[in-house]
N, C-alpha and C positions, 0 to 999 in steps of 0.2 A: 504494500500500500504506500501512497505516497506523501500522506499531510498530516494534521494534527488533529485534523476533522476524522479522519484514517482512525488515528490513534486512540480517539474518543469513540470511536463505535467497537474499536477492536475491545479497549477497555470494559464497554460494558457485558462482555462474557461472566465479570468474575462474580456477577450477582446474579443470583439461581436464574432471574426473570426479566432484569432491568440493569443491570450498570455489568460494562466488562472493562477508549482515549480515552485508540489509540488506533480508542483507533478515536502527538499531535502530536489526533491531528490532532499529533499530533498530528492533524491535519496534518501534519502535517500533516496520521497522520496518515502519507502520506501517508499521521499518520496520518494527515493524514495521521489512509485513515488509517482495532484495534479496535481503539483506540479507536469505533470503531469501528456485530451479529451475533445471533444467540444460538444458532443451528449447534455449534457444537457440545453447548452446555441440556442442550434441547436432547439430544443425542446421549450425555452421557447420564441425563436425567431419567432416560428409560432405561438404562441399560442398568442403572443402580444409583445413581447418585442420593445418598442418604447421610443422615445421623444432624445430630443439634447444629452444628455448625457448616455445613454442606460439604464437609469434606470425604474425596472419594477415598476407598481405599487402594491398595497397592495394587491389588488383579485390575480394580475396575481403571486405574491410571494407563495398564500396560495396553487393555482392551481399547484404550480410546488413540494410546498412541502409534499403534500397529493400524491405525486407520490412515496415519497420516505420512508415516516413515516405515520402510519397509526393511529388514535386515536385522532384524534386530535380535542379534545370537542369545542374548541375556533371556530374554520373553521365549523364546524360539526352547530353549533349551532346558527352562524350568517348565515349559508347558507339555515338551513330551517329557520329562524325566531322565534328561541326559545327564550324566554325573558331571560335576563342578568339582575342579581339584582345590587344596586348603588355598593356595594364591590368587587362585580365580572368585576365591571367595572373598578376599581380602580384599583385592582389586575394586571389588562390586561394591562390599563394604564402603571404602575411599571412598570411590565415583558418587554414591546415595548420600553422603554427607557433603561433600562438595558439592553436588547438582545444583538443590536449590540457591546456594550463592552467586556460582556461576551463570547459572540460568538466569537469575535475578536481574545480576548486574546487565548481561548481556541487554536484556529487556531494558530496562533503564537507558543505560548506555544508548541504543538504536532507539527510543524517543523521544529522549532529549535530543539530540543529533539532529533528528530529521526534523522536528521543530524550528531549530534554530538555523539548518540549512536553510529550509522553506522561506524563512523571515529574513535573512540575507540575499535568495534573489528574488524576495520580491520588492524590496526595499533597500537595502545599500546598492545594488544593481539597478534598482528602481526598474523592474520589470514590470511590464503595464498589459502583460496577455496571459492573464490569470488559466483561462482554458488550454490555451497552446501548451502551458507548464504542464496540466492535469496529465493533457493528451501525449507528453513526452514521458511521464514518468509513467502514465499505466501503461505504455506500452510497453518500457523496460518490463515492467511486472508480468506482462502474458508472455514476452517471449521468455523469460528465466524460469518462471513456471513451466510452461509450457516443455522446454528442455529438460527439466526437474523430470517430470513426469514421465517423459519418453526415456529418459534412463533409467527409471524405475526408483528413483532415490523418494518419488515423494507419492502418493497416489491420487490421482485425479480422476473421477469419473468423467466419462465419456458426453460430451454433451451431442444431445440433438434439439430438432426443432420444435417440440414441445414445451421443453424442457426452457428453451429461450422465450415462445414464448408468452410462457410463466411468469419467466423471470423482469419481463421488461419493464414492468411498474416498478418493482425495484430501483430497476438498474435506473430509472428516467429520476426517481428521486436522491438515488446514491453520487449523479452526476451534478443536479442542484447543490447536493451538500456538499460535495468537494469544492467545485467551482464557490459558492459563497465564501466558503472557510477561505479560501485562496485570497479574498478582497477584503476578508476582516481583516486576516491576518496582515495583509499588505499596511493598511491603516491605522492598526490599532496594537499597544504591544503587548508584549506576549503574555506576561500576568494579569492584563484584563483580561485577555482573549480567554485565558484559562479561567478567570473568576465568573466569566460572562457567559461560560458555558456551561455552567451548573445550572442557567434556567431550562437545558435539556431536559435535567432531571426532574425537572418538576412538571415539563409536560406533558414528560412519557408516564409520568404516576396519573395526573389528569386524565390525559389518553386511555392509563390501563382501569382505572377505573369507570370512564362510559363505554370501554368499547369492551373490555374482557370483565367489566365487574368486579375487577382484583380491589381490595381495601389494602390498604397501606396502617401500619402501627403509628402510635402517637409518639414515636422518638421520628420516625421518618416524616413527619408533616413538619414536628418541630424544626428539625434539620434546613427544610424546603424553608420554613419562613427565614430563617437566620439565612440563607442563599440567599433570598429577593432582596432583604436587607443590604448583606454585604454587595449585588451587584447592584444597587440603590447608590450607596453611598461613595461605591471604586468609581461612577459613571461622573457623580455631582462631583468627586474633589479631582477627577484625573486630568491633568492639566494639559496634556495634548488631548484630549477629547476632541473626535472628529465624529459627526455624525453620518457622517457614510460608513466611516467603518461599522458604525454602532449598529445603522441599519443593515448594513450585509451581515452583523456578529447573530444579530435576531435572526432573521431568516435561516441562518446557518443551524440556531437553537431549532426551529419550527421542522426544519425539512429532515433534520439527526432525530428527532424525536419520529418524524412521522414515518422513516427509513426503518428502526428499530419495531414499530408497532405494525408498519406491511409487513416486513418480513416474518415476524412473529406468523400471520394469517399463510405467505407465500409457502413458505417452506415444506407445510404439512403437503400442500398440493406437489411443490418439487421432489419431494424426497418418492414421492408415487411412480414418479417419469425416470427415475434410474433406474441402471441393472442392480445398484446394491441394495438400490431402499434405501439410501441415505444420501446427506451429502456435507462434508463434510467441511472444513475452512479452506484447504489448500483448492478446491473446488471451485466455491465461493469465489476466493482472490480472483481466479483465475476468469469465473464467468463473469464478476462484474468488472472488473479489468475489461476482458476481449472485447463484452458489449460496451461499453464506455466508449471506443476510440469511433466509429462511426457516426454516434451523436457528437464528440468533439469536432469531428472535422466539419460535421452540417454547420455547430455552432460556430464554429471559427471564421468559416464562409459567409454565416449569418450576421456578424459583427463585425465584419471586419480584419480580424486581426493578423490576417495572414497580411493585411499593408502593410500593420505597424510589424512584424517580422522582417516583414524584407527589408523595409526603410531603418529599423532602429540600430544602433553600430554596438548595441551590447552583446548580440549573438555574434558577434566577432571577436569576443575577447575568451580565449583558449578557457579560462578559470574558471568565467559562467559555467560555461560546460561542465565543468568539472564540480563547479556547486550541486549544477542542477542533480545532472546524473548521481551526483553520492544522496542526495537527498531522497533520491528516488529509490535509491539500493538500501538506503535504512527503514525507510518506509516498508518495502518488500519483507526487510529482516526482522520487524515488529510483527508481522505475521506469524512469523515461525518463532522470534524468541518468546513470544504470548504463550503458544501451545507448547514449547520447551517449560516456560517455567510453570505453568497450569499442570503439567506432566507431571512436574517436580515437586510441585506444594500442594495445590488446593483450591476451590473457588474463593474460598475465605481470604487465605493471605492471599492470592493476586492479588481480587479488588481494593486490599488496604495497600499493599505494595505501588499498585497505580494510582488510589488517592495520594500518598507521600510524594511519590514520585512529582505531584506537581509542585510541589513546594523549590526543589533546586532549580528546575526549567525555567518557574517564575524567577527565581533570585538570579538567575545567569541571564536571562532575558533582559533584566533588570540594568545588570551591569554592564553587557557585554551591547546591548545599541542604547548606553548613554540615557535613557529614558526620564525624562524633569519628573521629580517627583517630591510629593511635599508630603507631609507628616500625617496628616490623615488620609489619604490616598496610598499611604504605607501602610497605614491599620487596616483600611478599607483591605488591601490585599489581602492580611495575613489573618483576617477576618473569615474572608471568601475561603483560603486554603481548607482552614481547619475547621469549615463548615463544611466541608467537600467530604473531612476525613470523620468526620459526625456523623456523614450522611451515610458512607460505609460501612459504618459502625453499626447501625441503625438497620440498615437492612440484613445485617448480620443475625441480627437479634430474635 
């Protein structure tokens, strides 16, 4: 995935129903998006996902990751009963105490990254063709995918044209969501973007209550007003306050929110149209990636911006390139580091892991594009964070 918008949808996996960004997006991302869909927690919710705190156990981890990664001798070899000598135990031992860290950081590591790539060209490069960006990085993502798959490293179901289209209400709101995310984040910086995206969370509870009837606990509502609060008060003291960005950051809120609650409805119907009956993230990437790049180019053509390509002399400077494209390979990489460290922990600690998570991204945002900022516009932030990590908390409960 390529944004922060990315990173906030990937993110909200790690809540049974509602929170996994990353799918940031971090927007980026992208993630994008993450950061972020629910298919796979949907998936691992029938296969067993139980006990007070939603955590799977060790078989139901290895059953969810043998969907996505294929080779995998450890699974392969406790499940027919192949003898393990005393070093190969040891070995195993390390790696399971290690994993989660590793896993962790990697995850971490790849969205913050792609955040702050994203927020580099679109702003210190002042990059002004928000879609042409989408449409460069989700293509990096199908073909790397796409390669994955044929070498048998990742598994991807086979798409047909049912199956598409299925999917394309999805895909037509997953392309709003990026594309907005892309014009907030160009305007607006990174710690609002992050404070201002917690009224996702509050639409998709709205949402899930007229459209699924799901009621939400009185820590979870509390949480939601302390969010409208904090992005009340980050908007009145934030001193570069641009109301363009602010309106692309809502939209971005409305369309992530309504992304999470179709596809909740789509899914049941996709996972019909496959040979496996399911389907799974690396899938996903893959489908809303491919279908994404044909509505990029209508839209591109539709706006314009293939002038401003040709005409602008920033796609002349060697580095763009090399922002864009790393942004777009971290974005890619929150995909798989999500489901590495999901593998590795739990629904519970990801989605706290990716609450915290925003706290650095904000602070390096912070620093790192110079951002004016006054003393309550500082609280105002660190209000929004540890409302975010309330709000995790909350659904936890």
């Amino acid at each position: 995935m390529s944004s922060d918008f990315k990173l906030d949808a990937i993110n909200r996996h790690g809540y049974e129903e509602q929170e996994i960004s990353h799918l940031d997006g971090e927007v980026g991302s992208s993630g994008a998006r993450r950061n972020l869909a629910f298919g796979m927690l949907d998936d691992a919710e029938k296969q067993g996902l139980r006990s007070i705190n939603g955590a799977m156990s060790n078989k139901e981890h290895k059953s969810i990751n043998d969907r996505f990664f294929r080779g995998n001798r450890a699974a392969t070899s406790e499940s027919i009963g192949l003898p393990i000598h005393d070093g190969a135990k040891c070995e195993n031992g390390s790696a399971r105490r290690s994993g989660p860290l590793v896993s962790g950081t990697a995850y971490c590591i790849s969205s913050c990254s792609m955040i702050l790539l994203n927020k580099i060209v679109l702003s210190s490069y002042n990059f002004g063709a928000g879609i042409s960006l989408m449409f460069y990085q989700n293509l990096i993502s199908s073909v790397i995918v796409a390669v994955l798959g044929l070498c048998g490293v990742v598994s991807v179901e086979k798409l047909n044209w049912k199956l598409i289209r299925v999917w394309i209400p999805v895909n037509i709101i997953f392309i709003g969501m990026l594309v907005s995310g892309m014009y907030s984040l160009r305007y607006i910086n990174i710690a609002m973007v992050t404070i201002l995206k917690n009224v996702t969370n509050i639409l998709t509870a709205i949402g899930e209550l007229y459209i699924f009837r799901k009621h939400q606990n009185q820590k979870v509502w509390i949480a939601m007003f302390l969010m409208i609060i904090s992005a009340i008060s980050g908007g009145v003291t934030d001193l570069s306050f641009d109301s363009v960005g602010y309106a692309w950051q809502f939209l971005n809120c409305v369309l992530t929110a309504s992304y999470s609650l179709t596809l909740r409805r789509v899914m049941d119907k996709a996972k019909l149209l496959t040979r496996s009956g399911s389907l799974n993230e690396v899938s996903m990437v893959l489908l809303n990636n491919l279908l994404s790049l044909p509505f990029a180019i209508f839209l591109i053509l539709l706006f314009g911006e293939w002038q401003y390509i040709v005409n602008t002399d920033v796609i002349r400077m060697p580095m763009f390139w090399v922002v864009a494209t790393a942004s777009g390979l971290f974005g890619l990489a929150i995909s798989f580091t999500s489901m590495w460290f999901l593998h590795q922990t739990g629904p519970t600690t990801y989605s706290l892991v990716g609450s915290l998570n925003k706290i650095p991204i904000s602070i390096v945002g912070l620093l790192v594009f110079k951002v004016p900022l006054s003393v309550p516009n500082f609280f105002s932030i660190l209000f929004g964070l540890f409302a975010g990590i309330f709000f995790a908390r909350a659904k936890m409960s």
